[in-house]
N, C-alpha and C positions, 0 to 999 in steps of 0.2 A: 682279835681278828674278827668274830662275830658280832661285836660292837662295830668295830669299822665296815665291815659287808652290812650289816643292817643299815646304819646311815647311807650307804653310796648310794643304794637300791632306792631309802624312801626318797634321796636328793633324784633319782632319775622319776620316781612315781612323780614328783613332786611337777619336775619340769615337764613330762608331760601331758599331766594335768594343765599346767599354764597355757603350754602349746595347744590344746586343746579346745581352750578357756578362749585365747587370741583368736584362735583360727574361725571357732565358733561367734563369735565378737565379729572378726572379719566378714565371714559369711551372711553374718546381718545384716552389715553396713553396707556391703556390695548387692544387697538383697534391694535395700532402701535406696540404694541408690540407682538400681537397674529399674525397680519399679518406677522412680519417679523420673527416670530420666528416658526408658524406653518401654515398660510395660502400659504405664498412662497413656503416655503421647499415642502406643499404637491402640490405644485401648478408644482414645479420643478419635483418634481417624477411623476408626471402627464403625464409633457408633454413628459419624457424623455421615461414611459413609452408606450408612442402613437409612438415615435419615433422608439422604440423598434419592437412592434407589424409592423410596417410597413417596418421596413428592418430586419426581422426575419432571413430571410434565407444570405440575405449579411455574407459574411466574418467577416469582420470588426467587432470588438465587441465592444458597448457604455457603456459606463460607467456614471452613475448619479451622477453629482457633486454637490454633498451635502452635508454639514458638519457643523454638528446641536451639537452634542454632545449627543443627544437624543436618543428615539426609531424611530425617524425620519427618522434620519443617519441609523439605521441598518435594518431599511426599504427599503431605499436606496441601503444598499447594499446588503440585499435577492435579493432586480430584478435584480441589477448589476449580483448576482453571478448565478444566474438563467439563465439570458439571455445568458449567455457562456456556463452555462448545455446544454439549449434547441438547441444551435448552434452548440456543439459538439452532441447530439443526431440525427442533423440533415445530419447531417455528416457521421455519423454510418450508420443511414439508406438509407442515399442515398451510399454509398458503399454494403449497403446487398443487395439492391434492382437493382443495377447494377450486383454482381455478380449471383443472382438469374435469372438473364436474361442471361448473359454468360452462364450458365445451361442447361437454357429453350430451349436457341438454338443449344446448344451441345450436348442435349436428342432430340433435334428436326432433327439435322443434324445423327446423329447415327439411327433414326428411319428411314429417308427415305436412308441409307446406307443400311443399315437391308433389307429393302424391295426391293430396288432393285437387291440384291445378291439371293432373292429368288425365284425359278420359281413359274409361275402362268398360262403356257401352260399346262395343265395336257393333258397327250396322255388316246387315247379310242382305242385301237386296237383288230383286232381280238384272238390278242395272248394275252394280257393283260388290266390290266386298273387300272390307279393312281388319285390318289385322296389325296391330303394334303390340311392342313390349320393350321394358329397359331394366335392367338389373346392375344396379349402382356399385362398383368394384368395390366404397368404401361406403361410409354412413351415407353421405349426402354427394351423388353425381352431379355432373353440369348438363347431362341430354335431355331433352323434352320432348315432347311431338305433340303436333293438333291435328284436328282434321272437325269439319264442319259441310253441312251444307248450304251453301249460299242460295238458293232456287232449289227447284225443281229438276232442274238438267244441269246445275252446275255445282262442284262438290271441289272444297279446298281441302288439302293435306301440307302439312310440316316436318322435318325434322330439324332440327336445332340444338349447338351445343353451346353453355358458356363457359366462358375462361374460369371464372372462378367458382369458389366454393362457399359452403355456412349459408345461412340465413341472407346476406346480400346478393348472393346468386340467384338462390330463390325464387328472391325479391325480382331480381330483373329481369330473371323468367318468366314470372307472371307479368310482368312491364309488356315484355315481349308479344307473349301471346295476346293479352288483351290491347296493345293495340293495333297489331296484323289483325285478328277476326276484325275487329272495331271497322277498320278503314276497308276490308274486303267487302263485311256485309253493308257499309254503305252505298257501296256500287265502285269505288274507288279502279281505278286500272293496275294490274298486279303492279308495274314499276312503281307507281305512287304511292301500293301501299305499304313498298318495302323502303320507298324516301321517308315518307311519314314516319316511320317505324324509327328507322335510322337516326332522324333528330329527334324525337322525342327523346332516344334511348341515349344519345350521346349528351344532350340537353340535361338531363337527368344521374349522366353515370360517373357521380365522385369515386367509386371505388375505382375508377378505369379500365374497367372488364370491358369486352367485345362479345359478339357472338356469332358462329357463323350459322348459316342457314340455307335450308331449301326448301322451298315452298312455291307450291301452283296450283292453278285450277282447270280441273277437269269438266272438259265439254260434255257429258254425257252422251247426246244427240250424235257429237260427229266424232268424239273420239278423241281432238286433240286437247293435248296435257300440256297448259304453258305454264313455265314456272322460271323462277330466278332463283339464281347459286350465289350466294354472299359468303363467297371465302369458303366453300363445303365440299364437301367429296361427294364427287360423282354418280348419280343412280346407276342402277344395275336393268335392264329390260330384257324379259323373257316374252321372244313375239312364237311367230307360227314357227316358227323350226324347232321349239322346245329347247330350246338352249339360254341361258341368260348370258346377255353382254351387258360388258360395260361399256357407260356411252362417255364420251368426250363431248363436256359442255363449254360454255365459255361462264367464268367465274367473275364477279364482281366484288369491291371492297365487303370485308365484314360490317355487320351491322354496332353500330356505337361509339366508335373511333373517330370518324370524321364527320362532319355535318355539312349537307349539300350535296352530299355522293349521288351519281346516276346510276341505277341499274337497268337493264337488259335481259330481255324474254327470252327463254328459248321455249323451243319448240318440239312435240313430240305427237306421232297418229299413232295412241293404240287401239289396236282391233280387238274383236273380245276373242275371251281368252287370253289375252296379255297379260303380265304381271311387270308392276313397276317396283323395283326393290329398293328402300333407303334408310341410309345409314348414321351412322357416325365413327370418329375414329378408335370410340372406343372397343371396338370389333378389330379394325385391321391392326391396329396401336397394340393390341394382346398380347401378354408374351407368355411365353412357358416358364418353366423354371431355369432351364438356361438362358434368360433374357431373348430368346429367338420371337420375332415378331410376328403376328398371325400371318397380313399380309393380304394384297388382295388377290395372289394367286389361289391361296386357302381357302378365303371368301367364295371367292368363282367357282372352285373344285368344289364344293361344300353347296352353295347354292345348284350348280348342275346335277350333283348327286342325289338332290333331294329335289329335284326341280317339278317332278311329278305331285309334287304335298302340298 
């Protein structure tokens, strides 16, 4: 019996030694085979995607050379097709972000144009006194103004808006102004030298901007202010009753649109003391933050209020 119990015992040591022996055998082979079938491949997209992440912005596009037949492989090549996304995205935006700056600089270059076309001498005289200002909602507005003296007794003032904006606006702004002064201080007659103005500016205007305007000259001696409205809003006049009205003028085509256009004087006697108020829409056009528009009731209430200044 002690002989048959010792045999059984070493027959079970025996088998599971074998078992043992296989399972361990096994465990290698599934070892070998996990490694090359999924520890490499993710070991390979690893590094291909470190590779990736560190030459992101490179040209050159890498591609993961892997080929598993698996979800491995189309792992693989998600990042592959990825990383040529990310490097065409990066591409885009380095083209928006350069032409975003050729912008920046060309509302930057148009704003110190703008400003330098505009006087900032304002005269105090005994005969008169000017006062202007314009502050541009964005980089580069479309409002100007002039004002000069033609004689001795006769003094021109502007205000003037253009349709468009950038560097061509500018441009046509100063178009504008120099040739209104131009044809005033030749002696020209206001209506002529707002037709003159008009073809040259139409004659010349590929971008097809317009401008409207108001402009006239002041008699000093007697008082009377004639001037012509090209498409513009209305002056404002503060005489002896201390109150400012708004006057109803008659309006003509804006300046640059058409070529040939007639305009028409009008007519105004200030006595001293007077104030002539003028604008653009960029005042009444204002809105708040609920889009509510300034207006020219606001205007009027706002000038009256402060009409003594």
């Amino acid at each position: 019996m002690n002989s048959i119990k010792s045999e059984f015992i070493s027959g079970i040591l025996k088998l599971f030694a074998m078992t043992a022996l296989i399972a361990a055998l096994a465990s290698w082979l599934l070892y070998r085979r996990t490694k090359k079938q999924i520890v490499n491949p993710l070991n390979t997209v690893k590094n291909a995607v470190d590779e990736m992440t560190a030459h992101i912005q490179d040209e050159e596009n890498i591609e993961i050379d892997c080929h598993t037949g698996d979800e491995i492989e189309d792992l693989a090549n998600a990042f592959t097709s990825m990383n040529a996304d990310i490097k065409q995205y990066i591409k885009e935006i380095s083209a928006m972000t350069e032409e975003k700056q050729r912008m920046a600089a060309e509302l930057d270059a148009a704003a110190k144009i703008q400003d330098a076309a505009l006087e900032h001498d304002f005269p105090n005289t005994p005969n008169y006194e000017i006062l202007a200002c314009m502050f541009p909602a964005k980089e580069v507005g479309g409002d100007f103004y002039d004002f000069y003296a033609i004689d001795d007794s006769h003094v021109a003032v502007l205000v003037a808006d253009v349709s468009g904006k950038g560097i061509p606006a500018a441009l046509l702004m100063i178009s504008a102004k120099t040739y209104m002064k131009n044809a005033a201080l030749y002696g020209h007659p206001l209506e002529k030298v707002f037709a003159l103005a008009n073809d040259r500016l139409f004659a010349r205007n590929e971008e097809g901007f317009f401008i409207t305007a108001l402009g006239g000259i002041l008699d000093l001696k007697t008082g009377e202010f004639q001037f012509i409205n090209a498409g513009h809003l209305p002056p404002f006049i503060r005489n002896s009753s201390g109150q400012f009205e708004k006057r109803p003028v008659k309006a003509d085509l804006v300046l640059g649109c058409f070529g040939g256009t007639e305009y028409h004087v009008n007519s105004i006697m200030l006595n001293p003391g007077d104030r002539l108020f003028l604008y653009t829409d960029g005042v009444t056009e204002g809105m708040d933050p609920d889009k509510n528009e300034y207006g020219f009731d606001r205007l009027l209430e706002s000038l009256n209020k402060h009409a003594s200044k």
